[in-house]
GUMAR-857207 format. One record per residue (C-alpha): x, z, y; residue in one letter; residue number from 1. Coordinates in Angstrom, 1 decimal, decimal comma. Layout:
N
+--------+--------+--------+-----+-----+
|   east |     up |  north | res |   n |
+--------+--------+--------+-----+-----+
|      X |      Z |      Y |   a | NUM |
...
+--------+--------+--------+-----+-----+
***
This chain:
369
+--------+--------+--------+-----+-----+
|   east |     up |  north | res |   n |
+--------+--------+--------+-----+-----+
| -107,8 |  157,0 |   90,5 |   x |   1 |
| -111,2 |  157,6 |   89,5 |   x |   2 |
| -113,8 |  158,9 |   91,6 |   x |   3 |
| -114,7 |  162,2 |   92,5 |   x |   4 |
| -118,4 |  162,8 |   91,2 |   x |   5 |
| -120,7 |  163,2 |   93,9 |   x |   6 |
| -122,4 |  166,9 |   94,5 |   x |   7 |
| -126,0 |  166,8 |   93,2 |   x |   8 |
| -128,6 |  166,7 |   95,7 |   x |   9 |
| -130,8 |  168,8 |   93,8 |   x |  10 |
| -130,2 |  171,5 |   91,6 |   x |  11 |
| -133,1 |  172,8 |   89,6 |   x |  12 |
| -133,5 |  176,2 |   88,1 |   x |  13 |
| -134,5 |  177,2 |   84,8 |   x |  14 |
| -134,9 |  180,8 |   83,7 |   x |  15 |
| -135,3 |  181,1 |   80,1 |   x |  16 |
| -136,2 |  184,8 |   78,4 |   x |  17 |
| -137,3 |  183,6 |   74,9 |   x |  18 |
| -138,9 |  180,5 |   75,6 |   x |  19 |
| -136,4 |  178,3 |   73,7 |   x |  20 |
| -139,1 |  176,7 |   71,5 |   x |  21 |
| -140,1 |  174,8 |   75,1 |   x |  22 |
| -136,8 |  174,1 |   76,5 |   x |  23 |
| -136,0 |  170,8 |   75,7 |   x |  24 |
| -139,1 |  169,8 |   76,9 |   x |  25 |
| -138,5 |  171,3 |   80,4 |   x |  26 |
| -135,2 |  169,9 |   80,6 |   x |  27 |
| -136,0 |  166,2 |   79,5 |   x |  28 |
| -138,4 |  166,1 |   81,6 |   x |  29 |
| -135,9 |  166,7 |   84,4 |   x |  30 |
| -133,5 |  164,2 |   83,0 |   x |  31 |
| -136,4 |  161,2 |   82,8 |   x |  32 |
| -136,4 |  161,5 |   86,0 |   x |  33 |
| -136,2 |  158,2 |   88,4 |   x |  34 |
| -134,2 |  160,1 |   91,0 |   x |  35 |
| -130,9 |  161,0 |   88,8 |   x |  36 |
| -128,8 |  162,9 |   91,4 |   x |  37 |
| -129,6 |  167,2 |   90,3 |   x |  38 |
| -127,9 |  168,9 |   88,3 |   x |  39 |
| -129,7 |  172,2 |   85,8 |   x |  40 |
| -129,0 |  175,8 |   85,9 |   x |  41 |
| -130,5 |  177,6 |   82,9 |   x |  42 |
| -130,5 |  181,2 |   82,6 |   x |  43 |
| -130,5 |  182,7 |   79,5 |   x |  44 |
| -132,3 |  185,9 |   80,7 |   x |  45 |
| -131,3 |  188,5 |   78,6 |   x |  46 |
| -133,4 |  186,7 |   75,4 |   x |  47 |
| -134,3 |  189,0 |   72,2 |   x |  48 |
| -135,8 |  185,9 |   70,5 |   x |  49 |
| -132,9 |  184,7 |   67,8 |   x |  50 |
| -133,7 |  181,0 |   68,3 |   x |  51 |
| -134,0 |  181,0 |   71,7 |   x |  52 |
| -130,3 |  182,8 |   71,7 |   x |  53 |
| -129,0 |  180,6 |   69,3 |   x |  54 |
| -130,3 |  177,6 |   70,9 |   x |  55 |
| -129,0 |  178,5 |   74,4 |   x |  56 |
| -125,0 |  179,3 |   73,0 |   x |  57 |
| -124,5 |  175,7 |   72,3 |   x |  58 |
| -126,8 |  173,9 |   74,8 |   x |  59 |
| -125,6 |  170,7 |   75,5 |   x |  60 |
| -127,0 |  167,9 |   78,0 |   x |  61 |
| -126,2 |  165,8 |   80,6 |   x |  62 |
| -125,4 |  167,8 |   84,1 |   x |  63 |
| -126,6 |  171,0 |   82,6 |   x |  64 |
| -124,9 |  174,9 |   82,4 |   x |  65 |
| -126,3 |  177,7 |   80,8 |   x |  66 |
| -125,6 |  180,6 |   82,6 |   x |  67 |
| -126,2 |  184,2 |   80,7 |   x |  68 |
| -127,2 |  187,8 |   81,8 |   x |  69 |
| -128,6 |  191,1 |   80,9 |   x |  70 |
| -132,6 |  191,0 |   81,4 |   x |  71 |
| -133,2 |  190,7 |   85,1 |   x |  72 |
| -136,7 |  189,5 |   85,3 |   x |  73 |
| -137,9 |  186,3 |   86,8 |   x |  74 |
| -136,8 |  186,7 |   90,3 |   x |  75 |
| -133,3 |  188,1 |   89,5 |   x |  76 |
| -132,8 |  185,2 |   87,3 |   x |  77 |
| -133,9 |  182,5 |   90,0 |   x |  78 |
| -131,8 |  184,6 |   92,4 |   x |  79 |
| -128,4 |  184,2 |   89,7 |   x |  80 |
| -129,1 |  180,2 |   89,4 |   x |  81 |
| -129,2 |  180,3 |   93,1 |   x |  82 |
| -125,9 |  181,6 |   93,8 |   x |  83 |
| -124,3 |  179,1 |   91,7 |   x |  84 |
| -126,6 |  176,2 |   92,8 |   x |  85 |
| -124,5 |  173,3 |   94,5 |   x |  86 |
| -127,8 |  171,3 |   95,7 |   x |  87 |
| -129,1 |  171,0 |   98,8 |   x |  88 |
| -132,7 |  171,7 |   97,8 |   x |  89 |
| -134,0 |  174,2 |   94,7 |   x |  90 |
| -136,7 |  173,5 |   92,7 |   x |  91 |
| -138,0 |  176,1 |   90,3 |   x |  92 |
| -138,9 |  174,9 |   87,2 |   x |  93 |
| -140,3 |  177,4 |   84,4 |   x |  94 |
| -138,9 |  177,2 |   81,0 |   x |  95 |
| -142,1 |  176,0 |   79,6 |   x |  96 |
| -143,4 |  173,6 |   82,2 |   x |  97 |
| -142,7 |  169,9 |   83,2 |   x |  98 |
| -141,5 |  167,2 |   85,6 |   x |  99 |
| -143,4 |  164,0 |   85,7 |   x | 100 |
| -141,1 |  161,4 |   86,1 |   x | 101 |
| -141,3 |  160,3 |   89,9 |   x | 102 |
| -141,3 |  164,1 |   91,1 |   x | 103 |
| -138,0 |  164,6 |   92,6 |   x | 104 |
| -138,4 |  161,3 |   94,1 |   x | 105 |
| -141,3 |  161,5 |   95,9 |   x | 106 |
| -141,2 |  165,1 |   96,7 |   x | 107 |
| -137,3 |  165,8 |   97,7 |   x | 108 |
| -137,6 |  162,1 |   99,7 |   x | 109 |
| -140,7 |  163,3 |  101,5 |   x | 110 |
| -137,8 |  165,9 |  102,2 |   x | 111 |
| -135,1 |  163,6 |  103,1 |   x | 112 |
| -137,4 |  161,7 |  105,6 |   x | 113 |
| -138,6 |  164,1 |  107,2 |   x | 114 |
| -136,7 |  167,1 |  108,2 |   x | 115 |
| -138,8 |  168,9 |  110,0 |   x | 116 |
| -140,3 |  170,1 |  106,7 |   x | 117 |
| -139,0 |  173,1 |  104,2 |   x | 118 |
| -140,6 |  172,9 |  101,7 |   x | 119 |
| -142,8 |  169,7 |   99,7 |   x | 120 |
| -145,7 |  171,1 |   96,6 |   x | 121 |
| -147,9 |  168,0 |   94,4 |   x | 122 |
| -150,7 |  168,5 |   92,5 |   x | 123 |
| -150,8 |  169,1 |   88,9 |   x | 124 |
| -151,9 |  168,8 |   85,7 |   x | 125 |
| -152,4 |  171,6 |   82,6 |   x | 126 |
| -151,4 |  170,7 |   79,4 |   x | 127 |
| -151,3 |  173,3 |   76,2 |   x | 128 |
| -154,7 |  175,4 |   75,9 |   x | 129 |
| -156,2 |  173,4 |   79,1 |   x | 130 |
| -156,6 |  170,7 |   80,6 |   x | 131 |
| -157,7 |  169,9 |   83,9 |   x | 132 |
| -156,1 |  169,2 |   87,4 |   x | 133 |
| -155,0 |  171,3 |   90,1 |   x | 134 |
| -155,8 |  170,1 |   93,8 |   x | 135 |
| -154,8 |  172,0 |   97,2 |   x | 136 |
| -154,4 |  170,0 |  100,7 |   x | 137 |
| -153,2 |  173,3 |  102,8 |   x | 138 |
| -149,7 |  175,0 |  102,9 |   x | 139 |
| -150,2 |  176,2 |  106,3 |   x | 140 |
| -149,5 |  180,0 |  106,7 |   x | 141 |
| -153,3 |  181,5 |  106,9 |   x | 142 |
| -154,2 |  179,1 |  103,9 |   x | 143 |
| -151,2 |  180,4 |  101,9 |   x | 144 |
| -152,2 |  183,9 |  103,0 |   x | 145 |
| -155,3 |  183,7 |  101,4 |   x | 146 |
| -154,9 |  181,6 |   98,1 |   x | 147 |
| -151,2 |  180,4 |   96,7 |   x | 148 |
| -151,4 |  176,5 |   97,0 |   x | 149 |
| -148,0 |  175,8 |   96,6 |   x | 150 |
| -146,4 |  174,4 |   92,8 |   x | 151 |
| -143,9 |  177,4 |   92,2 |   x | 152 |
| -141,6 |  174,4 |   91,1 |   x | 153 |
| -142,0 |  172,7 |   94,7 |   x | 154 |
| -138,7 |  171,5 |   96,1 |   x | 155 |
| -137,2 |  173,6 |   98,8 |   x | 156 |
| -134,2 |  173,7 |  101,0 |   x | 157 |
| -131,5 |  176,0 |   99,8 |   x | 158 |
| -130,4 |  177,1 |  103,2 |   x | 159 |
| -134,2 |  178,5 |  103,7 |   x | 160 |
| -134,3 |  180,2 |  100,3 |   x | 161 |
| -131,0 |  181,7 |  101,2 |   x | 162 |
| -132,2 |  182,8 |  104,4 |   x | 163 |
| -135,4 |  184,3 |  103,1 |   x | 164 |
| -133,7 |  186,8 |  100,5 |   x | 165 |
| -134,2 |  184,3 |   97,9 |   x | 166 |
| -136,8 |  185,8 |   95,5 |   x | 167 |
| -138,2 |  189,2 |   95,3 |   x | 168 |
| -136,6 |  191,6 |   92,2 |   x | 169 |
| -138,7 |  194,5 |   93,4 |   x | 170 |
| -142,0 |  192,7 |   93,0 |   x | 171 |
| -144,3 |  194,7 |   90,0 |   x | 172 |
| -143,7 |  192,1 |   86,9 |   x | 173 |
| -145,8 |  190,1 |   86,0 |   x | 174 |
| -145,4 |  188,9 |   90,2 |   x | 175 |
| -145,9 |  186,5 |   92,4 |   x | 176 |
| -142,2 |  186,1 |   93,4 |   x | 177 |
| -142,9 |  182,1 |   94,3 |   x | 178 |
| -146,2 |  183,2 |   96,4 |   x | 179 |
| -144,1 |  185,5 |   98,1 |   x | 180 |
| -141,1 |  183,2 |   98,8 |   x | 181 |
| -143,6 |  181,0 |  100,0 |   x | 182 |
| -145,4 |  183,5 |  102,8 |   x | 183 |
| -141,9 |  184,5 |  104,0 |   x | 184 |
| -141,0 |  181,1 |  104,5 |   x | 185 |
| -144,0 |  180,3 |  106,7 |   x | 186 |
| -144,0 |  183,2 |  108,3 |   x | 187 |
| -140,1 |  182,0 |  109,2 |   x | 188 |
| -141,4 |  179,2 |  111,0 |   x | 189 |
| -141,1 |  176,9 |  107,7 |   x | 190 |
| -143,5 |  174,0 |  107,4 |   x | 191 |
| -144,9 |  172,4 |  104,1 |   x | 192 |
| -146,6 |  169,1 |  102,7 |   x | 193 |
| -148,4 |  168,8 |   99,5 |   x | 194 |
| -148,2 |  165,1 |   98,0 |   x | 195 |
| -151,4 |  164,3 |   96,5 |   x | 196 |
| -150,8 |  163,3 |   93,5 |   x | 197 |
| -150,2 |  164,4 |   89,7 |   x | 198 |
| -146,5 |  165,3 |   89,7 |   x | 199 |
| -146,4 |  168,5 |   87,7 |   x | 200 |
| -147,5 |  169,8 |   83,5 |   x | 201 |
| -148,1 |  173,1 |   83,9 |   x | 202 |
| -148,7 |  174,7 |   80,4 |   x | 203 |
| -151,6 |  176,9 |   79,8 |   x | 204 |
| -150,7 |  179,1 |   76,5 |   x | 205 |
| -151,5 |  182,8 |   74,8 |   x | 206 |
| -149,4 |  185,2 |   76,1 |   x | 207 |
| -147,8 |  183,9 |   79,2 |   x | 208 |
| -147,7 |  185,3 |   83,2 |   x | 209 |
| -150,3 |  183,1 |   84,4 |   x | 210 |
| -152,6 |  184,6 |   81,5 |   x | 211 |
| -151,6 |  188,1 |   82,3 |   x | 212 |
| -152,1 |  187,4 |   85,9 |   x | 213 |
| -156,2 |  187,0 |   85,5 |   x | 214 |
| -156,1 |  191,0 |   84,5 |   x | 215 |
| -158,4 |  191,9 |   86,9 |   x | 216 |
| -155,8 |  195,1 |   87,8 |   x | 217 |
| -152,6 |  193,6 |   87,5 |   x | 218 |
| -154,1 |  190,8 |   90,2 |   x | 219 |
| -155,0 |  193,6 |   92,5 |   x | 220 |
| -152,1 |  195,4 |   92,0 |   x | 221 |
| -149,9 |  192,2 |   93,1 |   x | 222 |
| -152,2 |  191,8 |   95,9 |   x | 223 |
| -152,2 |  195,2 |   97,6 |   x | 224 |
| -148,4 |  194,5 |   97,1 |   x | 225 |
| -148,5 |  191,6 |   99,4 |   x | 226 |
| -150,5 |  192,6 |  101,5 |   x | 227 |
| -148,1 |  195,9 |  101,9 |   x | 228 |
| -145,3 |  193,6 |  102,3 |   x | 229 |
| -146,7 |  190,9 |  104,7 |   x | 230 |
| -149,4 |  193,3 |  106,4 |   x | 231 |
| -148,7 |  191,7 |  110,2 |   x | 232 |
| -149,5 |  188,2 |  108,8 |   x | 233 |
| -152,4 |  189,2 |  107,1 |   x | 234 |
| -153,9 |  191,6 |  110,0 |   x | 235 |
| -153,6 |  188,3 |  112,5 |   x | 236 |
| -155,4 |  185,8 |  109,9 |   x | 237 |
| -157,4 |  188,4 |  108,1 |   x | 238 |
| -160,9 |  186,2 |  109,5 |   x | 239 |
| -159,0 |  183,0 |  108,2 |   x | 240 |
| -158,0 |  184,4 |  105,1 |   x | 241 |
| -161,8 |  186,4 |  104,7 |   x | 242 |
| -163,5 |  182,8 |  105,4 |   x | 243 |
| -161,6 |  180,8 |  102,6 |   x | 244 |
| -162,3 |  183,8 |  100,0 |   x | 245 |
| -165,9 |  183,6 |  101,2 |   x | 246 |
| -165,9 |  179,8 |  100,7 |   x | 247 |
| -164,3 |  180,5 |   97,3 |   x | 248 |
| -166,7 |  183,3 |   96,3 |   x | 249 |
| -170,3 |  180,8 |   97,4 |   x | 250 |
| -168,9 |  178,0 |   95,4 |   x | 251 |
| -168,3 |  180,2 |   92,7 |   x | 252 |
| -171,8 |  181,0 |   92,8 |   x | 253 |
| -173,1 |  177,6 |   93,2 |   x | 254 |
| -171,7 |  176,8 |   89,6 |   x | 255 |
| -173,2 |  180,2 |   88,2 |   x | 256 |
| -176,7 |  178,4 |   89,8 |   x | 257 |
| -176,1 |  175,6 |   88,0 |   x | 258 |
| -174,8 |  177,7 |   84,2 |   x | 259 |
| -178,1 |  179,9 |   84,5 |   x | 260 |
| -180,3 |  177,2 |   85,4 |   x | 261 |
| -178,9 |  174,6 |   82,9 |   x | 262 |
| -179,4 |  177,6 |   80,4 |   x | 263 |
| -183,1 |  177,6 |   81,4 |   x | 264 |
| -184,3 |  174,1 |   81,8 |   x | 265 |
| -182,1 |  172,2 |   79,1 |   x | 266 |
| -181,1 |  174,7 |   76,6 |   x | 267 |
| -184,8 |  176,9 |   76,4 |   x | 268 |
| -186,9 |  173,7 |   75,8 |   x | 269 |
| -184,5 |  172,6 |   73,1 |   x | 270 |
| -184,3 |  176,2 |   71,3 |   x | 271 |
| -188,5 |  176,2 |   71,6 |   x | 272 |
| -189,0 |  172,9 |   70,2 |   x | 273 |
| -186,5 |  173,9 |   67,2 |   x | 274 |
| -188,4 |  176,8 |   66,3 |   x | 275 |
| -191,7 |  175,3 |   66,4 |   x | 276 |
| -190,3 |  172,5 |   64,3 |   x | 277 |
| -189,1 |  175,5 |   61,5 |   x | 278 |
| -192,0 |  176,8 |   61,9 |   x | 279 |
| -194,2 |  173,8 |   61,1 |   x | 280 |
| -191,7 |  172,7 |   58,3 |   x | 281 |
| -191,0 |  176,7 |   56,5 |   x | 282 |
| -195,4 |  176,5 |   56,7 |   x | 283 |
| -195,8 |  173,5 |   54,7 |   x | 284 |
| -193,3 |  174,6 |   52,1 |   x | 285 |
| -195,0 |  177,5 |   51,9 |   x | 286 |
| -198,4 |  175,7 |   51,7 |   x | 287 |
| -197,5 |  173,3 |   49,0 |   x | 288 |
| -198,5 |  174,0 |   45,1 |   x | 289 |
| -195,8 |  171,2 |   43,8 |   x | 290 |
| -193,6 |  172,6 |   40,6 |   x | 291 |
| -190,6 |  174,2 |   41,5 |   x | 292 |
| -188,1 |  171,0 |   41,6 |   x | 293 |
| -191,0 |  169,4 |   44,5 |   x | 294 |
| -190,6 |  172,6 |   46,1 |   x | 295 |
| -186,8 |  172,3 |   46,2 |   x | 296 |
| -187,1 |  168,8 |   47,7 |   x | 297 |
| -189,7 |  171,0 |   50,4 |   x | 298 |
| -186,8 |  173,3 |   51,1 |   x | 299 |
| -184,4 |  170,1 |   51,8 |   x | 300 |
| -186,7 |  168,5 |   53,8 |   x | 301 |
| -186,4 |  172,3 |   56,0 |   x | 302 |
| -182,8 |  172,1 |   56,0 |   x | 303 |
| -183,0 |  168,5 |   57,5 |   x | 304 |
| -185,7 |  169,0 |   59,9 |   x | 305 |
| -183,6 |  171,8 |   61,5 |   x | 306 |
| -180,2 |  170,2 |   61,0 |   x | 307 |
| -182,1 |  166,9 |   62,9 |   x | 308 |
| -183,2 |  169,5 |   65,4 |   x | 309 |
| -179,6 |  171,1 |   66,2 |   x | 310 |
| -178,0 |  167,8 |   66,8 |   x | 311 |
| -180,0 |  167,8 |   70,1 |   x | 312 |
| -178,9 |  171,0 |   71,3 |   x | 313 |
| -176,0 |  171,4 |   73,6 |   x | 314 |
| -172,5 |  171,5 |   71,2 |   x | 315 |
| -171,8 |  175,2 |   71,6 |   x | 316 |
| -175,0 |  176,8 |   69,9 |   x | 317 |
| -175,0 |  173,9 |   67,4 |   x | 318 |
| -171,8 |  174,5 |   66,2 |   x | 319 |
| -172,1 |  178,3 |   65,8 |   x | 320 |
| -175,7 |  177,8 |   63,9 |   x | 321 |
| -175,1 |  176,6 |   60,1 |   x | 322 |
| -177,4 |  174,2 |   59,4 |   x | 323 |
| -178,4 |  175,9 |   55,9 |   x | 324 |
| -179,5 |  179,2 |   57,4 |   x | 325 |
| -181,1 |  178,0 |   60,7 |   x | 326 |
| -184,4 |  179,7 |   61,6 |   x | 327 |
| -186,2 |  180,3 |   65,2 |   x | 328 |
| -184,6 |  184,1 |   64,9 |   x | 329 |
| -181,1 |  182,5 |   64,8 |   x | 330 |
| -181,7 |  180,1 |   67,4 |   x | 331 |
| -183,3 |  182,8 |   69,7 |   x | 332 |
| -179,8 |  185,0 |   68,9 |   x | 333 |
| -177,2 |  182,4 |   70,1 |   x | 334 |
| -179,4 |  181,6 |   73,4 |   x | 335 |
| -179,0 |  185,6 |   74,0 |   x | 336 |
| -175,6 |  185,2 |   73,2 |   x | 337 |
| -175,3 |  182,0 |   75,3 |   x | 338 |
| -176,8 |  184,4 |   78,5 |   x | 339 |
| -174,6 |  187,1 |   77,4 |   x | 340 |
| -171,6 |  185,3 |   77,8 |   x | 341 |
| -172,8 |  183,5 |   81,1 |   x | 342 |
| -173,1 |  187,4 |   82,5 |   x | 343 |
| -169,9 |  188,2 |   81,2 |   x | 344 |
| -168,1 |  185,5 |   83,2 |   x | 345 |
| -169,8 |  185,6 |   85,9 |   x | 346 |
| -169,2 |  189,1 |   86,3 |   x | 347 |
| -165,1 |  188,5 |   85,3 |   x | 348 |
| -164,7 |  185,8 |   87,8 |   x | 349 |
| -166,6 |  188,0 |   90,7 |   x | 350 |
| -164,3 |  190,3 |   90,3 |   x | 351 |
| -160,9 |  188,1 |   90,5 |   x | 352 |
| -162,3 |  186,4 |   93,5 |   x | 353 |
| -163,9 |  189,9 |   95,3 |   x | 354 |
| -160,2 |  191,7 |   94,3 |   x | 355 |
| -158,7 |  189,6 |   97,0 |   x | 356 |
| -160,9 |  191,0 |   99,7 |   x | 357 |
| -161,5 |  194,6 |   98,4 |   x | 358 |
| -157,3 |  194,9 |   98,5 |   x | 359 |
| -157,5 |  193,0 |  101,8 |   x | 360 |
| -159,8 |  195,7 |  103,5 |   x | 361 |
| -158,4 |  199,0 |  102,0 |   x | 362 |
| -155,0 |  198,0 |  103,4 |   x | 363 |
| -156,6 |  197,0 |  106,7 |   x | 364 |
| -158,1 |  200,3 |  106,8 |   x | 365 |
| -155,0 |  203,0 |  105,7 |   x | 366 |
| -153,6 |  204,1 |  108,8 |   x | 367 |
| -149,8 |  203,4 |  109,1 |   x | 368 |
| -147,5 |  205,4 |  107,5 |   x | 369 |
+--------+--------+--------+-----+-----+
***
């Protein structure tokens, strides 16, 4: 007789709604994986895109199923996976993201040992458009309150899930279903651990939710939504939630200190110098009585002098200067457009991290009902 196959330990959930070109890399990454005992549950979310349908009717891999529905949106398709899931812990995987190779092992057996904990997040690493890493040390309930430091993909156990509604459908799309899933949880009693270490790709593209989500509206929107939704936790850690959004906002600053001062002390003397050296080199072409072949050999020693000059300057305004039309007026136009854009941000990323408190106070302030 032969064995019965053992039910997977893990079952992890990919929703797919016209992603198909990034599939296979989602779902090798989950079967590189050192700890071998999940199975996968795609969705086919109701996809439009002709590859990703054709892709997904005859998807074949090891300890995979394909599971297919009319467009529900994110949460309704983690919800579908999860009724058919067999594991005893879910991890959510998006269709475009990826596993490093160890993360089911050291993140479901930081699970297994200790079972006191619900849930286990990593750090992580964007790939794509980006490219820079992605560090929290809190999962605690008035840390999670205020900022989402948990991996949406972070292995959690079914039964809690289960207990907690699963995901949001009624959540304004794009949402924060995880972020949600996550408060709830705590707010259950759940407790969390964050492995600190590299265990994640999270892709950084055009076009996808995390994009959409740094819309200045749609963030507030999602936030006046949770706050609506979780308004008791929030009122009894609004000072904890106020001082890590405050700590978030000066640090912010700080590095706007260092862009505006950087602009002033490195990138003025360089643009100065520059012109002068134009200057000096467009007056003694003009000066000089050669014939007109010695004045071209002038007008190439202008074109080097400045091109010598760039190469000192810090890469973005010597790039968008060519070197054959360089003058001290050009130069003095991409330092005004080096400030501009230095506003510009700083304004954009005051407002992301000031939404969080504006929502925060204007819910704290409606009187119920």
């Amino acid at each position: 007789m032969s064995a019965v196959p053992a039910a997977p330990k893990v079952s992890v959930l990919i929703p797919c709604h016209d992603l198909g070109r990034f599939l296979d890399e989602a779902v090798e990454s989950v079967l590189r994986q050192t700890r071998q005992d999940f199975e996968v549950l795609i969705v086919d979310d109701g996809s439009t895109d002709a590859a990703t349908r054709e892709l997904l009717a005859s998807y074949e891999r090891p300890r995979t199923r394909v599971l297919t529905t009319a467009h529900r949106g994110l949460a309704g398709a983690r919800n579908l996976a999860l009724e058919h899931a067999a594991g005893e812990y879910v991890c959510a995987l998006d269709a475009d993201d990826r596993l490093e190779p160890t993360f089911l092992e050291k993140t479901v057996g930081a699970l297994e040992r200790d079972p006191s904990l619900t849930f286990v997040s990593c750090w992580l690493r964007t790939f794509g458009d980006e490219d820079w890493v992605w560090r929290q040390e809190r999962c605690d309930l008035a840390a999670v309150l205020a900022e989402d430091t948990v991996l949406t993909a972070a292995p959690v156990r079914r039964r809690a899930v289960l207990a907690a509604g699963g995901w949001d459908p009624g959540m304004p799309a794009p949402g924060y279903e995880d972020w949600d899933l996550w408060i709830t949880l705590l707010e259950q009693g759940a407790r969390g651990e964050i492995v600190p270490e590299v265990l994640f790709g999270y892709r950084r593209r055009p076009g996808s939710m995390s994009e959409q989500y740094q819309c200045a509206e749609t963030h507030l929107g999602l936030w006046a939504y949770l706050v609506a939704k979780h308004r008791p936790s929030y009122e009894r850690h609004l000072f904890e939630v106020l001082e890590r959004r405050e700590a978030d906002a000066a640090e912010l600053l700080r590095g706007n200190y260092e862009l505006e001062r950087e602009l002033e002390t490195l990138l003025g003397p360089q643009v100065a110098g520059a012109r002068a050296e134009v200057e000096r080199l467009q007056a003694k072409l003009a000066a000089a009585p050669e014939r007109e072949d010695r004045a071209g050999g002038e007008r190439g020693e202008v074109a080097a002098g400045a091109a010598e000059g760039v190469e000192h300057m810090p890469g973005a305004v010597a790039a968008a200067a060519p070197m054959e039309t360089l003058c001290a007026a050009e130069i003095e136009r991409e330092l005004a457009a080096a400030r501009h854009e230095a506003a510009a941000l700083r304004a954009s990323l005051s407002w992301r991290v000031t939404a969080p408190l504006r929502a925060i106070y204007g819910w704290m302030r409606r009187e119920p009902g």
